[in-house]
TIROVO-96689 format. One record per residue: x, y, z of N, C-alpha, C in turn. Coordinates in steps of 0.05 Angstrom, whole numbers, padded with zeros to 5 digits, always signed. Example, Ala and Ser with C-alpha at 12.3 -4.5 7.8 and 13.67 -1.06 7.14 Angstrom:
<rs>
+00264-00114+00156+00246-00090+00156+00264-00066+00156+00257-00045+00142+00273-00021+00143+00258+00001+00157
</rs>
This chain:
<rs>
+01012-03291+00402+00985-03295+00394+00982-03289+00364+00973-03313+00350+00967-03299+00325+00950-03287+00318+00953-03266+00294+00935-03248+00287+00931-03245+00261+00912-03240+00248+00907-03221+00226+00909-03194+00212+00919-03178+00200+00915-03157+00191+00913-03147+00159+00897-03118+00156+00905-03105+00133+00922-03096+00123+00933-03097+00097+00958-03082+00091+00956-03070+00063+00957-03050+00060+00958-03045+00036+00977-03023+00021+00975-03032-00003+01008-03016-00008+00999-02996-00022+01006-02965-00024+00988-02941-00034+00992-02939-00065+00989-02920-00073+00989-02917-00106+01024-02907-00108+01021-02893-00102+01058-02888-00094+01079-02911-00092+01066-02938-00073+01088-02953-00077+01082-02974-00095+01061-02971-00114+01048-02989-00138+01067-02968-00165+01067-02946-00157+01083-02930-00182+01107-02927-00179+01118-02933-00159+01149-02929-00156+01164-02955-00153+01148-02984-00165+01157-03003-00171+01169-03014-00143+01157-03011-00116+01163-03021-00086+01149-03036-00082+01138-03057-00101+01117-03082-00087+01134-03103-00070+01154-03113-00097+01165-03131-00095+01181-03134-00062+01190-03112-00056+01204-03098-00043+01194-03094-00013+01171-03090-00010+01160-03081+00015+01146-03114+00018+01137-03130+00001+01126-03156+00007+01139-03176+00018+01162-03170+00004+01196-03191+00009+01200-03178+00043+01206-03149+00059+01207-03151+00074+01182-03166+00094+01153-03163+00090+01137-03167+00096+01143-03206+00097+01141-03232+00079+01149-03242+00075+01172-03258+00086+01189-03233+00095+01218-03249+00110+01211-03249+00140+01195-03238+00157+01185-03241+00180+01180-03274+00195+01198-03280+00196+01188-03304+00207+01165-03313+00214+01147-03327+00211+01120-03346+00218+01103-03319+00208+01100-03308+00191+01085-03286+00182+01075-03293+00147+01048-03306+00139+01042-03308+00112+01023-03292+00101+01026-03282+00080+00995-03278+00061+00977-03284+00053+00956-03273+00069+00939-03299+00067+00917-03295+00044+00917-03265+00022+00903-03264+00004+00916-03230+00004+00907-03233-00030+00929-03212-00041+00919-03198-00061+00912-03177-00074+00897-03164-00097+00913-03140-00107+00912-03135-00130+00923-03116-00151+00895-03100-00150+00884-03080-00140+00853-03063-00149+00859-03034-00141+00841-03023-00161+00839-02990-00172+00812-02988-00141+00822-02973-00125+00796-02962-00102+00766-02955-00118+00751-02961-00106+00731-02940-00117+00717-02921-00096+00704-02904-00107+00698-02886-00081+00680-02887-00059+00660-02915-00064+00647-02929-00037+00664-02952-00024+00683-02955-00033+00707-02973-00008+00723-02953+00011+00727-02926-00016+00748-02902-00001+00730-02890+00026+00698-02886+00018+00692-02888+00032+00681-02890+00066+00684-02918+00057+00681-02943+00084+00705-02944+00100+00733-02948+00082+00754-02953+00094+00756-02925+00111+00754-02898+00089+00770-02875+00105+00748-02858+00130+00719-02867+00131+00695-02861+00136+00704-02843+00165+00713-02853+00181+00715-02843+00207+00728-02809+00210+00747-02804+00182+00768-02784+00180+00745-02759+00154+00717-02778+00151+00707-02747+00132+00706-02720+00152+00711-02699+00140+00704-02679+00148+00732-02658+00157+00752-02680+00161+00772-02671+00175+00796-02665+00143+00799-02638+00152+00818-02625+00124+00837-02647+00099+00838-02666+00116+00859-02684+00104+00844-02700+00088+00815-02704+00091+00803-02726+00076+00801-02721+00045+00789-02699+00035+00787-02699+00014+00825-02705-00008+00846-02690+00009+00869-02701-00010+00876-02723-00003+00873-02743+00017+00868-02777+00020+00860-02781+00011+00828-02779-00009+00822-02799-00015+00816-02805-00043+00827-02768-00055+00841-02771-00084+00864-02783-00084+00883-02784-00067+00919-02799-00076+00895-02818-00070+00886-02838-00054+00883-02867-00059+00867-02881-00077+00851-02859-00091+00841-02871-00125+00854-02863-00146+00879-02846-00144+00893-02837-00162+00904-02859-00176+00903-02886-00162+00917-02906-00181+00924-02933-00160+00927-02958-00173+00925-02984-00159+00940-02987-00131+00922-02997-00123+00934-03012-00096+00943-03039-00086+00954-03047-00070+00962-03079-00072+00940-03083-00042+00931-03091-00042+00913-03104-00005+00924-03138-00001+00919-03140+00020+00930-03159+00030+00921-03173+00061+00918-03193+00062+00923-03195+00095+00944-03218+00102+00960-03216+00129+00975-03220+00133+00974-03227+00159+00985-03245+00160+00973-03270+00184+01004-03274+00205+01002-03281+00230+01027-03284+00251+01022-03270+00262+01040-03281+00280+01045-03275+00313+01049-03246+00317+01028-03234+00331+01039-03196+00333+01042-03188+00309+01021-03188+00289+01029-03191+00258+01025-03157+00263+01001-03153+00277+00986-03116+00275+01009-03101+00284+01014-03095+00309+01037-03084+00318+01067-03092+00300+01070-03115+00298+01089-03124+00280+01093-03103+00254+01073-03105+00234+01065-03099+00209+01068-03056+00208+01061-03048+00230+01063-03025+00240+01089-03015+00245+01104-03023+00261+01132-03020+00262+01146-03026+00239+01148-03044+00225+01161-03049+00198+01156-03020+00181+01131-03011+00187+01116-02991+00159+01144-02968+00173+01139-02962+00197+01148-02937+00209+01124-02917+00214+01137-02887+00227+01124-02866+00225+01111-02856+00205+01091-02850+00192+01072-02832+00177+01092-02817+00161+01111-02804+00181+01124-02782+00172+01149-02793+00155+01158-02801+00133+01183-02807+00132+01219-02791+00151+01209-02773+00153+01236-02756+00165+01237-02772+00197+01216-02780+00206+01223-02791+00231+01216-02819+00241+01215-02836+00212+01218-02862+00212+01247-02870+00217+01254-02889+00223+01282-02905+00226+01293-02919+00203+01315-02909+00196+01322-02924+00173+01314-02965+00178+01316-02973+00165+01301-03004+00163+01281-03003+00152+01263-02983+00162+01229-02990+00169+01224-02980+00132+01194-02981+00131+01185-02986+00101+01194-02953+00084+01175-02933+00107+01176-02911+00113+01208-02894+00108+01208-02902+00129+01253-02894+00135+01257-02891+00109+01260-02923+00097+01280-02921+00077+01269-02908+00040+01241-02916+00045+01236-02910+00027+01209-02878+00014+01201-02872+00043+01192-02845+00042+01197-02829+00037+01174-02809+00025+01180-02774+00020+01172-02764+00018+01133-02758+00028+01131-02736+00050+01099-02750+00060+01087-02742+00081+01068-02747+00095+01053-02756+00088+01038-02745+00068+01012-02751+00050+01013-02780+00040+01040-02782+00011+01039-02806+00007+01067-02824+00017+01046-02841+00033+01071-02849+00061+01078-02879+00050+01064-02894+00024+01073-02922+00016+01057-02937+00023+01051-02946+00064+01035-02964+00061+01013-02960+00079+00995-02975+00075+00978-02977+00112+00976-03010+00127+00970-03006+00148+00965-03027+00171+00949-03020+00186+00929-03039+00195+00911-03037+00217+00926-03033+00236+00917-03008+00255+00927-03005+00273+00912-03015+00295+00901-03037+00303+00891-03051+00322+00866-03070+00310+00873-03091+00332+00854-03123+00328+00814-03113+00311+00810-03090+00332+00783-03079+00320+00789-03073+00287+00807-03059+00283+00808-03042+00256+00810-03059+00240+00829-03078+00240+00849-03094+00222+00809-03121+00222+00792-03123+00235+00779-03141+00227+00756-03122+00205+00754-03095+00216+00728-03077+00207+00744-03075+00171+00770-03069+00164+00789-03067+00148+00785-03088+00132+00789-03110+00138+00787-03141+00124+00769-03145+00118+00745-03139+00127+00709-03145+00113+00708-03124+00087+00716-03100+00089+00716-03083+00068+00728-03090+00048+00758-03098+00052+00771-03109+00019+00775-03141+00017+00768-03159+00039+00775-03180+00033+00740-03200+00048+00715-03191+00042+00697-03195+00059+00697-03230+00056+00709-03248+00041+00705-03274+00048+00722-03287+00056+00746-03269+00065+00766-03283+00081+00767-03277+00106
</rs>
């Protein structure tokens, strides 16, 4: 079934020169395209919206300084099982218990700033896409 999703690449992997890198895997996925793509600095009513569900909870306030700390790549990305797809590629949160391959695995180092995100389901990945990409 095809699908849609969010993807976005964190300030971490915009500063550690992993665009090229994480897109190309993204990219080599068979029947999987981009279907719109942006270079943008967060601001703090997108951080917001996007992170809205997680205020309150200890982790929000240092989320949602790393994600205005500096540019992001957004994206959406279209194919078959793209959500689940796009999720497994990233790996675990955690780098230490991602699988080498995965975005995470190979190129993580430590929890906080983990490289990338993905909608983690058909709801999210559409509520996600109106926020950074509302005319696609």
């Amino acid at each position: 079934m095809s699908q849609r999703t969010l993807v976005l690449l964190k300030p971490d992997a915009v500063r550690r020169g992993l665009i090229g890198e994480i897109i190309g895997r993204i990219e080599s996925k068979a029947g999987w395209t981009i279907s719109a793509l942006e270079l943008r600095t967060l601001d703090q009513e997108t951080l917001e919206a996007h992170y809205g569900e997680h205020q309150g909870k200890p982790f929000y306030e240092p989320l949602v300084a790393f994600m205005a700390s500096g540019p992001v790549v957004a994206m959406v990305v279209e194919g078959e099982r793209v959500i689940e797809g796009v999720r497994r590629l990233a790996g675990p949160t955690d780098p230490i218990e991602a699988a080498p391959g995965s975005i995470r695995g190979d190129f993580g180092t430590i929890v906080r700033e983990n490289l990338i995100h993905a909608s983690d389901s058909e709801e999210s990945a559409i509520r996600e896409m109106k926020i950074f990409f509302p005319a696609v």
